[in-house]
C-alpha positions, 0 to 999 in steps of 0.5 A, a space after each residue: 500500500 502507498 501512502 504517497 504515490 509518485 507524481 510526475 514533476 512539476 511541468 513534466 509534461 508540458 511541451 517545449 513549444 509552450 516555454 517562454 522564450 521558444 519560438 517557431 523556429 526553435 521549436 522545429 528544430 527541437 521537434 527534428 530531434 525528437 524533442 517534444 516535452 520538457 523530459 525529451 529535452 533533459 534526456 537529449 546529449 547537450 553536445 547534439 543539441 548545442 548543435 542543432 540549435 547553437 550553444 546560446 540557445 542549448 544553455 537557455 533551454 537547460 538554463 544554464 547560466 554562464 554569468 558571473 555572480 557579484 556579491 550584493 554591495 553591503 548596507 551601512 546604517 544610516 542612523 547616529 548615535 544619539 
C-alpha cells in the first residue's frame, strides 16, 4: 500500500513549444530531434543539441547560466548615535 504515490514533476509534461522564450523556429528544430516535452529535452546529449540549435540557445533551454555572480554591495546604517 502507498501512502504517497509518485507524481510526475512539476511541468513534466508540458511541451517545449509552450516555454517562454521558444519560438517557431526553435521549436522545429527541437521537434527534428525528437524533442517534444520538457523530459525529451533533459534526456537529449547537450553536445547534439548545442548543435542543432547553437550553444546560446542549448544553455537557455537547460538554463544554464554562464554569468558571473557579484556579491550584493553591503548596507551601512544610516542612523547616529544619539
Amino acid at each position: 500500500m502507498t501512502l504517497f504515490p509518485k507524481t510526475p514533476r512539476p511541468g513534466a509534461w508540458l511541451q517545449v513549444g509552450n516555454l517562454p522564450g521558444v519560438g517557431p523556429a526553435l521549436k522545429a528544430k527541437l521537434t527534428d530531434l525528437g524533442v517534444k516535452l520538457c523530459p525529451d529535452l533533459r534526456a537529449i546529449d547537450s553536445g547534439r543539441l548545442a548543435r542543432a540549435v547553437g550553444e546560446k540557445s542549448a544553455q537557455a533551454c537547460r538554463a544554464v547560466s554562464l554569468r558571473t555572480l557579484h556579491r550584493a554591495v553591503s548596507l551601512r546604517a544610516l542612523c547616529r548615535a544619539v
